[in-house]
C-alpha positions as CSV (number, residue, x, y, z in Angstrom):
1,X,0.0,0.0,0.0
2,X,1.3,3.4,-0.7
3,X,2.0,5.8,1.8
4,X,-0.2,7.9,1.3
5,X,-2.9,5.8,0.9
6,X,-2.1,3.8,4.7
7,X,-1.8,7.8,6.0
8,X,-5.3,8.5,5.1
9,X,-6.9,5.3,7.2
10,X,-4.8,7.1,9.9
11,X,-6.3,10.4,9.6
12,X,-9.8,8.8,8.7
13,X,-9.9,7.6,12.1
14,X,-9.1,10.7,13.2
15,X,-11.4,12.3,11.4
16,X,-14.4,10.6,13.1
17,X,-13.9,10.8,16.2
18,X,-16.6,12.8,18.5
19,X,-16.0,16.4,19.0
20,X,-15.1,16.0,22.3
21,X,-11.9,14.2,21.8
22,X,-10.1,17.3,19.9
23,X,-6.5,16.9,19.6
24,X,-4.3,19.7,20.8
25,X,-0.5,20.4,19.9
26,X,0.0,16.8,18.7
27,X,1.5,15.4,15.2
28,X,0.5,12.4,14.1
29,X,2.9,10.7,11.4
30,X,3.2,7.5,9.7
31,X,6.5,6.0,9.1
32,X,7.5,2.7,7.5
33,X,9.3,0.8,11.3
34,X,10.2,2.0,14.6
35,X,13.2,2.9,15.0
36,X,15.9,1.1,17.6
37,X,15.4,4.2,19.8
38,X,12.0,3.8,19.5
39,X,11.5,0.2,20.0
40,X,13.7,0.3,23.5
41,X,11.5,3.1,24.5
42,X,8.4,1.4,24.0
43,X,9.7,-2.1,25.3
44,X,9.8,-4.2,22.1
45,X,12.2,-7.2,22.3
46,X,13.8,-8.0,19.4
47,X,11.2,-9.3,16.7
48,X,8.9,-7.9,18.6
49,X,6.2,-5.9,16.6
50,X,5.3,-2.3,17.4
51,X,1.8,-0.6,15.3
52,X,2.2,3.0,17.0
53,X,4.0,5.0,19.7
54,X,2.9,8.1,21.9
55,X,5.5,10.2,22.6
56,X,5.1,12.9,25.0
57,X,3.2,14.4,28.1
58,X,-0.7,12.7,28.6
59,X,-3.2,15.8,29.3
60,X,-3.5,14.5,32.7
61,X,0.2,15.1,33.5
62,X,-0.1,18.7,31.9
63,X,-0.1,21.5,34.6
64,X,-0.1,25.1,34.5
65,X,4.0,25.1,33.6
66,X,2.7,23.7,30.2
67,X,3.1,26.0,27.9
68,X,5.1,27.2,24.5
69,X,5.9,23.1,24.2
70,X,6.5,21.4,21.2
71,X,4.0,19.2,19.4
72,X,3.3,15.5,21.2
73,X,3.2,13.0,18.9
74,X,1.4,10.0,17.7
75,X,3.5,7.8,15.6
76,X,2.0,4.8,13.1
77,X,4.2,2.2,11.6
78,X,2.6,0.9,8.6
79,X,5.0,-1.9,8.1
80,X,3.7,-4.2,10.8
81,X,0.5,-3.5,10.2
82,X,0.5,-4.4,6.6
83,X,2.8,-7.5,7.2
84,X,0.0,-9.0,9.8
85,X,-3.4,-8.5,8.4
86,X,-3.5,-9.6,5.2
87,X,-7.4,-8.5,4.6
88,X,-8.1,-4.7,3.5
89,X,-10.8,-5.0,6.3
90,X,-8.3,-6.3,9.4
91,X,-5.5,-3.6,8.0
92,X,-8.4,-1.0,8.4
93,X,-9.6,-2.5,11.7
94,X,-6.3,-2.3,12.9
95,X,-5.4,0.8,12.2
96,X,-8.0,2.0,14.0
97,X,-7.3,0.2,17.1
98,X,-3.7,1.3,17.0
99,X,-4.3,5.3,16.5
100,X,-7.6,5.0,19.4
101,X,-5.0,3.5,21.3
102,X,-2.6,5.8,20.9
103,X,-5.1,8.5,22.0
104,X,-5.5,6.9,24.7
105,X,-2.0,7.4,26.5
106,X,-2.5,10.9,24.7
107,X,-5.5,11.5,26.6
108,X,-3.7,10.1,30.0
109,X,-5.3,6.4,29.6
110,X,-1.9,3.8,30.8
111,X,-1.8,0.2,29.3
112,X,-4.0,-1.6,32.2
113,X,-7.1,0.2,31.4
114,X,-6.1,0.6,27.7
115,X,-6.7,-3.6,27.7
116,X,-9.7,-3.4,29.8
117,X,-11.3,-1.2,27.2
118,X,-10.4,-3.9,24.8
119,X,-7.7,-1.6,22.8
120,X,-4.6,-3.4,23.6
């Protein structure tokens, strides 16, 4: 799948969600694979797989000294996701698990509850 066409599943989930979950100061990209940097921060093991990454400060951890700060940002690796769901429908699926998940630690939710929700 091109690029472009996987970063368009990524912003179509973003897209819908309601109006109450706006994003602020965050960047969400897609890249290809994590890199070794990111992979150690998120905990992969080796041959691990990794579908996205949140990097920066959850709105629950934001206080009145944030301010003037660089974008947080959501990160989507389209390489995994393509190479383990074969279906247009599981890739789309997926994709939308992975960046609602990612909102999730954006939005202060940690792993625990994440899987209780069901978007692990």
């Amino acid at each position: 799948m091109q690029r472009s066409e996987f970063r368009k599943l990524v912003l179509a989930v973003v897209a819908d969600l309601p109006p109450q979950f706006r994003l602020e100061n965050i960047d969400i990209v897609v890249r290809w694979r994590p890199s070794l940097a990111e992979r150690r921060l998120a905990g992969i093991r080796p041959g691990g797989d990794l579908f996205g990454l949140y990097l920066g400060v959850p709105l629950t951890h934001r206080g009145d000294h944030y301010n003037m700060a660089l974008p947080d940002k959501i990160v989507i690796y389209q390489e995994a996701h393509e190479r383990l769901f074969s279906s247009r429908e599981e890739l789309v699926e997926q994709v939308r698990r992975t960046v609602l998940h990612e909102i999730g630690h954006y939005l202060g939710i940690d792993e625990r509850r994440l899987r209780e929700l069901g978007m692990h």
